[in-house]
C-alpha positions in Angstrom: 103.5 -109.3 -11.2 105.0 -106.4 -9.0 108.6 -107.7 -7.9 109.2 -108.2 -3.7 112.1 -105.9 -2.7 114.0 -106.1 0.7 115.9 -102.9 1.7 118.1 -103.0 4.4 119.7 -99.4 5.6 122.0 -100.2 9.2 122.9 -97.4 11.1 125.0 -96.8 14.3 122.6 -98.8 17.0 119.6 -99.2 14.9 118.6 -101.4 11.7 116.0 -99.5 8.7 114.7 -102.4 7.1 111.4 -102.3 4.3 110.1 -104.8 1.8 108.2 -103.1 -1.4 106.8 -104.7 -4.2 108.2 -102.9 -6.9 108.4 -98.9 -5.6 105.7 -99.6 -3.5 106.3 -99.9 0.1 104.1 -102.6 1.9 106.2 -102.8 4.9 108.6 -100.7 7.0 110.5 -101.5 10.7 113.6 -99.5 12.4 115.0 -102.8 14.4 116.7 -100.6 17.4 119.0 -103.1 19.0 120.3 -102.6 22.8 123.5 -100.4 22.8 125.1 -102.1 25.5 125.0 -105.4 23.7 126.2 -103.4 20.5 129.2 -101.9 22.4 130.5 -105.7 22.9 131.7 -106.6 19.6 134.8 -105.7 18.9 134.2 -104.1 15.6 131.3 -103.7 13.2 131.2 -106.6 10.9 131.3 -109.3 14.0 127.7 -107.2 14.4 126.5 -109.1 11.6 124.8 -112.5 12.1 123.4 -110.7 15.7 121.5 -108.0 13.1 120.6 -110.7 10.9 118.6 -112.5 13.9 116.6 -109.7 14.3 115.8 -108.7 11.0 114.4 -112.6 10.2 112.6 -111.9 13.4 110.7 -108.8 12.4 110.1 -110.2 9.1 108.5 -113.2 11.0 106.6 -111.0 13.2 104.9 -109.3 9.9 104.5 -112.9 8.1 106.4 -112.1 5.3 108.5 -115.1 4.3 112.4 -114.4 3.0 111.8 -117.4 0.1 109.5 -114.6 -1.5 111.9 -112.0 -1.6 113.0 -111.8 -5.0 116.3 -109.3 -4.2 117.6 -107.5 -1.6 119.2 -103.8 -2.0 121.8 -102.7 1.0 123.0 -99.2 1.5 126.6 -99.8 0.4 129.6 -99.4 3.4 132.7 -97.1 2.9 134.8 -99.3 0.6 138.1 -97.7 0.0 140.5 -100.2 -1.9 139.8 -100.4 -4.7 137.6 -96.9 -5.7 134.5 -98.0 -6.8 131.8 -96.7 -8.9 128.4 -95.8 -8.3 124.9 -98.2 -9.3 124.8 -101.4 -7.8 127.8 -103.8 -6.8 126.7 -107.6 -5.7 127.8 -108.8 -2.6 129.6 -111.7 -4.1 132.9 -113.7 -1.8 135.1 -110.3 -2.6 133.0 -107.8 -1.5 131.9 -109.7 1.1 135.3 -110.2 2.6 136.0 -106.3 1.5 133.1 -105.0 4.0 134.5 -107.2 6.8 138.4 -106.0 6.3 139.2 -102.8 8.0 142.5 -102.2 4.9 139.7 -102.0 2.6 137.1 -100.0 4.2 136.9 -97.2 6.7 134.3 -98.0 9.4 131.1 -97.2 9.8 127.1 -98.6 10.2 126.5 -99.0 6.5 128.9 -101.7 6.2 126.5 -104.1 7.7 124.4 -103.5 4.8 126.0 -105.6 2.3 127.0 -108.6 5.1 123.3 -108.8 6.4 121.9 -109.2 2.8 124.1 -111.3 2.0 123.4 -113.8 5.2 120.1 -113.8 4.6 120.3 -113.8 0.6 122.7 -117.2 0.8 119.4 -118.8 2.8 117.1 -118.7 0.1 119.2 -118.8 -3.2 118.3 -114.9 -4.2 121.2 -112.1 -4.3 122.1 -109.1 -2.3 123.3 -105.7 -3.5 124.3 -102.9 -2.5 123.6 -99.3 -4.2 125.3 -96.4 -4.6 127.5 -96.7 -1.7 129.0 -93.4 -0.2 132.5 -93.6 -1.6 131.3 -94.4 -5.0 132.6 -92.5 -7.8 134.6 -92.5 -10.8 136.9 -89.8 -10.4 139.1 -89.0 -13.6 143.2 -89.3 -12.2 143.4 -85.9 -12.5 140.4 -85.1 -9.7 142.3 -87.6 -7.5 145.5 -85.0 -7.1 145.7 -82.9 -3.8 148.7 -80.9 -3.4 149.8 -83.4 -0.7 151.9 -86.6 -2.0 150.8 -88.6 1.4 146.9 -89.1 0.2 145.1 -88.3 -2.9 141.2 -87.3 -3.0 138.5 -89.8 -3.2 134.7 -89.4 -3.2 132.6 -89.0 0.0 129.2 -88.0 -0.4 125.5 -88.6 0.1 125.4 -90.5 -3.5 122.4 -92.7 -2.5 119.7 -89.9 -1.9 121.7 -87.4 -4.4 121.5 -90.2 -7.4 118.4 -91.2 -6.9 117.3 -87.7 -7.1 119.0 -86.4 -9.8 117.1 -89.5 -11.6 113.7 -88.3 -11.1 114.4 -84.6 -11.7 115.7 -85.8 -15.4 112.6 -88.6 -15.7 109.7 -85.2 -14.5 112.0 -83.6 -17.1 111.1 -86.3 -19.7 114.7 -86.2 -20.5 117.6 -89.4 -20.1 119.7 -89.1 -16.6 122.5 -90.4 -18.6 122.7 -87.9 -21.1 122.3 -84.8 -18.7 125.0 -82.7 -16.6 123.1 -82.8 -13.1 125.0 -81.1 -9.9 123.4 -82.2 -6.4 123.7 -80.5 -3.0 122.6 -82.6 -0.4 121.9 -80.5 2.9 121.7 -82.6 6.5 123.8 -83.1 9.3 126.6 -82.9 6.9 126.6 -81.5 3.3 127.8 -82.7 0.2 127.9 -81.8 -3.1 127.8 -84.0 -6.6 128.6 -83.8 -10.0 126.9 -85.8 -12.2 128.2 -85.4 -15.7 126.3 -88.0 -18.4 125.1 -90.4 -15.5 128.6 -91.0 -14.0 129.9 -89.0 -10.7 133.1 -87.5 -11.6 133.3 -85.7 -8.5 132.4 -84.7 -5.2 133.4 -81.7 -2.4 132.2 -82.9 1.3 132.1 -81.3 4.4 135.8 -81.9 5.4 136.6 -80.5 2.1 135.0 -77.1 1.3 131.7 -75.8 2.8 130.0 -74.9 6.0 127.7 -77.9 6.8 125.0 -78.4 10.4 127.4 -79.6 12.3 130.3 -79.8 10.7 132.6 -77.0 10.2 134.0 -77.6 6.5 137.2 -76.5 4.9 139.4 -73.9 6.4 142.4 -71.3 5.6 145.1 -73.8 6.7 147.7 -71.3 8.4 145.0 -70.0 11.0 143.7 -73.8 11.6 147.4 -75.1 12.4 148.1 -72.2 14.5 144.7 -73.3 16.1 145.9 -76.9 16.3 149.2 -76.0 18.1 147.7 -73.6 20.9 147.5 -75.5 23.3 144.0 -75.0 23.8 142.1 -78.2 22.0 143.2 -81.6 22.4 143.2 -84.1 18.8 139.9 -85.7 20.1 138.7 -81.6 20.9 139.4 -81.2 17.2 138.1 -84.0 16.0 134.9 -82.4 17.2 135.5 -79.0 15.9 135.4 -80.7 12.5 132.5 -82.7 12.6 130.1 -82.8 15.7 130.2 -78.9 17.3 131.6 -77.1 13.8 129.0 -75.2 11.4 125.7 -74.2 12.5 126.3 -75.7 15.8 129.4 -73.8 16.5 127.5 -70.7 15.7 124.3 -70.9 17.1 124.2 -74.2 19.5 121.7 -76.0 17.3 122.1 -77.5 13.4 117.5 -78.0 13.5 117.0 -76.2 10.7 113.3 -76.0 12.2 114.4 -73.9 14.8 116.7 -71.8 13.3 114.3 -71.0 10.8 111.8 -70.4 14.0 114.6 -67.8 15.4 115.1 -66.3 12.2 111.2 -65.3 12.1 111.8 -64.0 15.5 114.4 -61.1 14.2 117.2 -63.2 15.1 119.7 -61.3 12.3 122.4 -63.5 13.6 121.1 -66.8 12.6 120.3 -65.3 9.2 123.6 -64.5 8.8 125.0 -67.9 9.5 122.3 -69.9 7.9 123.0 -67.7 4.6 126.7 -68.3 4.9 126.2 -71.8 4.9 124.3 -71.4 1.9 126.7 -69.1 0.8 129.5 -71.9 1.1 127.7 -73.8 -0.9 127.4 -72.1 -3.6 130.7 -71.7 -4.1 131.3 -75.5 -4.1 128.4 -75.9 -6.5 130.4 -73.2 -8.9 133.3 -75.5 -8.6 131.6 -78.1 -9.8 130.5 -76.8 -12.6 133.6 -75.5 -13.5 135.2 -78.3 -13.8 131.8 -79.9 -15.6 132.9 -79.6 -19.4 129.6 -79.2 -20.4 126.7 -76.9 -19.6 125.6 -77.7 -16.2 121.2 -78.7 -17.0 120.4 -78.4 -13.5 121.4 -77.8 -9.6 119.2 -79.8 -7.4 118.8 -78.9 -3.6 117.9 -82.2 -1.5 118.2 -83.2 2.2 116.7 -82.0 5.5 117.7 -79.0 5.3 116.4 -78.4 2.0 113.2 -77.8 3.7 114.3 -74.5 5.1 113.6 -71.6 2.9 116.1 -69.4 3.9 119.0 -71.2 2.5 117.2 -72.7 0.1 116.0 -68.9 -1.1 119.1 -67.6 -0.7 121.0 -70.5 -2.6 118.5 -70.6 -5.5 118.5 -66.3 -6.0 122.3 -66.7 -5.6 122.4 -69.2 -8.6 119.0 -68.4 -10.2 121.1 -66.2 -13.2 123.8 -68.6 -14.2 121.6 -72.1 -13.7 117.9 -74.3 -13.3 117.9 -74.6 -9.7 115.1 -77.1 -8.2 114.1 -77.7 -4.8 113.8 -81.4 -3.7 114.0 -81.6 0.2 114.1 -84.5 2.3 116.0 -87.9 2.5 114.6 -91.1 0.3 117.5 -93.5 1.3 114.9 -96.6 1.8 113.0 -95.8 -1.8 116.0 -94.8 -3.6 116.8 -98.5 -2.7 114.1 -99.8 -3.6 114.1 -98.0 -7.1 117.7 -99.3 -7.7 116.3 -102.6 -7.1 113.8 -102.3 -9.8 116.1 -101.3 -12.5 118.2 -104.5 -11.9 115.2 -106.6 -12.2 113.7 -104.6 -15.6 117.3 -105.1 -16.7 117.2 -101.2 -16.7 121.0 -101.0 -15.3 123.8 -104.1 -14.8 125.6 -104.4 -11.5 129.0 -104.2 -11.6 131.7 -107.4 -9.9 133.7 -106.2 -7.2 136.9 -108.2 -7.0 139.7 -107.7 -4.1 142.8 -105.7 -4.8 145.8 -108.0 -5.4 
């Protein structure tokens, strides 16, 4: 009998939630909740038991009864303190308090996921997850050292959809995840890139870090951004911006829809080439980081996201790298089924969660 699967992915004002027996989807709603009533709690956990309402309401609405939910995956929040690893984490009394502490975790939508499952896990007697969270990582100490003393490095990356993909690439391949050296550039709004060596993530560059991304503007030569800084020109919140909201494609060309640049570029429009390959240009270079720091012979580079849809970076990316490794196009974003999957290996007993306990 096919196992009954609740995913729950929160965003900003809005709630993805699906229920899937097994991988197999019977049931999908994105709960948009009013953003004036959002805007009145005072922070994002207190959002909680409001979302929770509403989900047991659209699962009323579809007559799908929470005692026959037999788990429920969550897209896992930002928790900082302490680093943890990627795979699935239950939402026991630790994590649970982790999400809800703002010393622990940085904030943002996703760390609803974990405190709504939970909620509506403790009704019924079933347990909540969540999978593959976007800090999660298990970066050797020696990854973790910037040449600043004030902060070290820590992962930040799109692990959900990368992961997930980099386990179906080495399951078409007939070959074991875990015994492959998989590198993953996730494309979208923002950009990340992911090493995979033997199943584990040993490290990551994001957008803040390296590369050009949509909308954000990535790493910089730090003498000209300082000078930038201190003009006099841009306030911190008009920085803020230049980093991630108006930098990258948006900076350049005043839109990050792939769609249409791709549209302009068909046009004759040699400036959006340009930019759209330097993106992809950028990117290469932080997936030849990556596997410089591999060990091993890198098996394959995968290309995923939105923007992995657009042939012209995805062209130009996999002739750039075509010579030195396999790369393979696999666009678009499968947050709610890479869930879903996740699930399923906890239930087959095909992977173990891990126990999240609260620093000391």
């Amino acid at each position: 009998m096919a196992h009954k699967i609740l995913v729950i992915n929160p965003g900003s004002t809005s709630t993805k939630i699906a229920v899937y027996e097994d991988t197999k989807q019977i049931f999908q709603k994105n709960v948009e909740h009013d953003a004036a009533k959002i805007a009145e709690f005072k922070d994002i956990p207190s959002q909680a038991p409001y979302r929770t309402e509403y989900i047991l309401e659209a699962l009323k609405e579809e007559n799908i009864d929470l005692a026959s939910i037999e788990i429920i995956m969550c897209r896992g929040g930002l928790v900082m303190v302490p680093p943890i690893s990627n795979g699935a984490y239950e939402v026991n009394d630790d994590l649970y308090k982790a999400l809800g502490d703002e010393e622990l975790t940085s904030p943002h939508g996703s760390l609803l996921g974990g405190l709504i499952g939970k909620n509506l896990a403790d009704k019924v007697g079933i347990k909540a997850y969540i999978y593959d969270a976007v800090t999660s990582g298990e970066f050797p100490e020696i990854a973790t050292i910037c040449g600043y003393t004030q902060f070290k490095r820590s992962s930040a990356a799109h692990v959900l959809n990368g992961r997930a993909q980099a386990i179906r690439y080495a399951k078409a391949q007939g070959k074991d995840f875990e015994k492959m050296n998989i590198i993953v550039c996730h494309m979208g709004g923002g950009c990340s890139v992911m090493a995979f060596r033997k199943g584990t993530l040993i490290d990551t560059l994001g957008d803040d870090e390296f590369h050009i991304s949509a909308e954000r503007a990535g790493g910089a030569q730090l003498l000209k951004f300082i000078k930038l800084c201190f003009s006099g020109q841009y306030s911190e919140a008009d920085v803020k911006k230049l980093i991630r909201g108006k930098g990258g494609l948006m900076a350049h060309l005043g839109t990050s829809n792939g769609k249409e640049i791709e549209e302009r570029i068909a046009g004759g429009d040699a400036k959006a080439k340009l930019v759209f390959e330097a993106m992809g240009y950028s990117l290469c270079k932080s997936i030849g980081a990556l596997m410089g720091i591999m060990g091993e012979k890198t098996d394959a580079v995968i290309l995923t996201g939105g923007l992995a849809y657009a042939k012209t970076i995805t062209d130009f990316m996999a002739k750039t790298l075509s010579n030195i490794v396999t790369v393979e196009k696999m666009p678009g974003e499968s947050e709610m089924e890479a869930l879903a999957e996740g699930g399923v290996r906890l239930l087959n007993g095909e992977e173990k969660a891990k126990t999240y306990h609260l620093p000391n």
